[in-house]
C-alpha positions as CSV (number, residue, x, y, z in Angstrom):
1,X,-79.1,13.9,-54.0
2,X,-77.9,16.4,-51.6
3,X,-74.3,15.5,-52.1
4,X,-74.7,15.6,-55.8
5,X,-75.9,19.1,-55.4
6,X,-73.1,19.9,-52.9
7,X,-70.6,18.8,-55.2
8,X,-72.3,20.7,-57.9
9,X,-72.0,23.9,-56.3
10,X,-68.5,23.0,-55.0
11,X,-67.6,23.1,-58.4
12,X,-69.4,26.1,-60.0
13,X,-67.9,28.0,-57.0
14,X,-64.1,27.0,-57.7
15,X,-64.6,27.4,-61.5
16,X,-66.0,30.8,-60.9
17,X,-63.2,31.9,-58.4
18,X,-60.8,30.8,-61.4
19,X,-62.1,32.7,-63.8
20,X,-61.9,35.9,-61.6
21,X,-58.3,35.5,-61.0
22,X,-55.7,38.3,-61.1
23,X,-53.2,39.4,-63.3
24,X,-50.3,41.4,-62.9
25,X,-50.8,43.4,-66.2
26,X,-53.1,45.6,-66.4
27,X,-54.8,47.2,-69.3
28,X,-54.4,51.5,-69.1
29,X,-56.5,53.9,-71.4
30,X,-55.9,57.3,-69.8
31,X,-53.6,60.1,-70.9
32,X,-50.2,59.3,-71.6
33,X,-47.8,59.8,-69.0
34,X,-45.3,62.3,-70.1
35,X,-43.1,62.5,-67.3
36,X,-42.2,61.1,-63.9
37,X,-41.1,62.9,-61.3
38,X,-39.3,61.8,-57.9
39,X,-38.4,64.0,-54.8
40,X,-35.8,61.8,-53.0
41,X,-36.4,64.5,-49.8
42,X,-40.2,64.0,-49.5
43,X,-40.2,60.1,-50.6
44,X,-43.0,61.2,-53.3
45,X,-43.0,60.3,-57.2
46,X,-46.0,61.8,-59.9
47,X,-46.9,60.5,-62.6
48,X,-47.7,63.6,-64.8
49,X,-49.1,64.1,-68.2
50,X,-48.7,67.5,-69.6
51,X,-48.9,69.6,-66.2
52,X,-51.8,67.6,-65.1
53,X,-51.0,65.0,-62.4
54,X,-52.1,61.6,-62.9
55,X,-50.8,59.8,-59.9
56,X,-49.1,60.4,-56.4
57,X,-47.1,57.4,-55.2
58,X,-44.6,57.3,-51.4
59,X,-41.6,55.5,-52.5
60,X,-38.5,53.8,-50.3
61,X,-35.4,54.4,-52.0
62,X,-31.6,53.3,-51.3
63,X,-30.3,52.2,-47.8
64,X,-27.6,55.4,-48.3
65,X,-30.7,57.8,-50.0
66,X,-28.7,61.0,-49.5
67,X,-26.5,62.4,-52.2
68,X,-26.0,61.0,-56.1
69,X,-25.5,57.5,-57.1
70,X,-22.0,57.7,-58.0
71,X,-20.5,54.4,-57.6
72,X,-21.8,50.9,-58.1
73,X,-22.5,49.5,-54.3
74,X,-23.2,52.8,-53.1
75,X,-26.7,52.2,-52.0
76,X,-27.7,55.6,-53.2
77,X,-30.5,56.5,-55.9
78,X,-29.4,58.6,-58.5
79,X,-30.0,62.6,-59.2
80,X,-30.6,64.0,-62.2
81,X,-33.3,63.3,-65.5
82,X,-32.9,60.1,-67.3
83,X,-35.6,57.9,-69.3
84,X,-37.4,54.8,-68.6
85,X,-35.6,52.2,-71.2
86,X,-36.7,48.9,-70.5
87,X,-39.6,46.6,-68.8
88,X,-39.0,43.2,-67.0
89,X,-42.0,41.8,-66.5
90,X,-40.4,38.4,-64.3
91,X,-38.4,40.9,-62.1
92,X,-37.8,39.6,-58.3
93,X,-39.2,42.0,-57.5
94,X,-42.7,41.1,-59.0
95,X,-42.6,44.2,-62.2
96,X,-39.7,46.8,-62.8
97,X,-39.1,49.5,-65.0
98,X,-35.5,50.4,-66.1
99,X,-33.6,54.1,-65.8
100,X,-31.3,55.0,-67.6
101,X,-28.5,55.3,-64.9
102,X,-25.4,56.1,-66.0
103,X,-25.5,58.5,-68.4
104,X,-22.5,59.4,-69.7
105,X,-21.5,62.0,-67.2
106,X,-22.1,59.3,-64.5
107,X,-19.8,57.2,-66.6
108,X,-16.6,59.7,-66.6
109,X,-17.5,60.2,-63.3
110,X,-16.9,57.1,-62.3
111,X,-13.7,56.1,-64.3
112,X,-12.2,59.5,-63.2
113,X,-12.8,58.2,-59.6
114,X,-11.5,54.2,-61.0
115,X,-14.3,52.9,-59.9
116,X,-17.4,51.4,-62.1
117,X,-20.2,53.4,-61.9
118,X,-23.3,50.6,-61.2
119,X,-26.4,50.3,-63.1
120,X,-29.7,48.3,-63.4
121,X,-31.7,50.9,-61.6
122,X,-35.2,50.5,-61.9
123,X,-38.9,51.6,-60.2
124,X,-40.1,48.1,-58.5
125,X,-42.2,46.5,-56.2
126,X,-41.2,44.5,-53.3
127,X,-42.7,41.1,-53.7
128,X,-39.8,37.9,-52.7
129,X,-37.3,40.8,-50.9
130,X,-35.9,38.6,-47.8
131,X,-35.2,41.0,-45.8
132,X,-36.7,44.7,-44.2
133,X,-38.8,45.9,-47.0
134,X,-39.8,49.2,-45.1
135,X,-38.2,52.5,-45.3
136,X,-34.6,53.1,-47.4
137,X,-33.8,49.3,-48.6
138,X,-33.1,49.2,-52.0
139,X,-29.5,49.3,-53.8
140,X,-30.5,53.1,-55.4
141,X,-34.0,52.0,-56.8
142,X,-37.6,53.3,-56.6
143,X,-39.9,51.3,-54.7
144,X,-43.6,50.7,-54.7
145,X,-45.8,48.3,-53.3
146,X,-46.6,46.0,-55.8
147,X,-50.3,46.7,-56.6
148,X,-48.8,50.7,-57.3
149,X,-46.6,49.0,-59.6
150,X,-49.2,47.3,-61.6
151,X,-50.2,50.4,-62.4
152,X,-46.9,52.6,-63.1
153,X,-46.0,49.5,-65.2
154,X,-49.3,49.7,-67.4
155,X,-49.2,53.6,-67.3
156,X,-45.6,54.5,-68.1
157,X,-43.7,53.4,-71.7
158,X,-40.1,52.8,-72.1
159,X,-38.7,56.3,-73.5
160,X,-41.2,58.4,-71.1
161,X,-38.6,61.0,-69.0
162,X,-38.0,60.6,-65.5
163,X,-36.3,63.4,-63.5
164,X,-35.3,62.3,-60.2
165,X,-34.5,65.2,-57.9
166,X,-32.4,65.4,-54.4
């Protein structure tokens, strides 16, 4: 009888610890975020909506964080305002949302120079990274642990500004 009951609970438990599982997306209702804002000098993005900020967030940037991304394999994290264009929800680096680095004047930039000017920056979390996660690691992108991303991925849609400053 006892190990009925054992077994029993055993299973309520488990089913109940199931159901309360986690999900990477999560479901936002607040004010739309109208622009995001990074300052590559204090490590600090906003999430803002009008001139009312929403959220404060530290983020590590590229391994070479001073100076514009110029070329691609720089390490640096671009300067300048751009616009979230794209979501990946099975990024490596567990969610990401895409800038859109280059522009055109990164572009003529770049050829000017013969070189290619690089791309797929995004704001991303650091799940499955192999290697030193902590400080300036990225290849010029914005990251976040990746609970904060959870959120700046349910908060912020695809053609919201982002102005990235030096």
């Amino acid at each position: 009888m006892q190990a009925t009951i054992r077994v029993i609970l055993v299973t309520v438990l488990a089913f109940s610890l199931a159901s309360c599982g986690s999900t990477k997306f999560r479901k936002y209702r607040g004010p739309a975020v109208t622009l995001v804002v990074v300052d590559k000098s204090d490590r600090n993005m906003w999430l803002y909506s009008g001139e009312r900020i929403l959220k404060t967030y530290d983020v590590d940037l590229g391994r070479s964080p001073g100076g514009h991304k110029q070329f691609e394999g720089d390490g640096k994290t671009p300067e300048g305002r751009y616009t979230v264009d794209r979501r990946n929800p099975d990024s490596k680096f567990h969610l990401s949302i895409g800038i859109s680095y280059p522009n055109e004047q990164d572009v003529a930039f770049a050829e000017a120079q013969g070189k290619p000017p690089g791309g797929e920056i995004f704001i991303h979390g650091r799940s499955r990274f192999r290697g030193g996660n902590y400080g300036d690691w990225t290849e010029g992108c914005i990251a976040v642990t990746d609970r904060e991303m959870e959120t700046i991925y349910s908060m912020v849609r695809d053609g919201t500004p982002i102005m990235i400053r030096p």
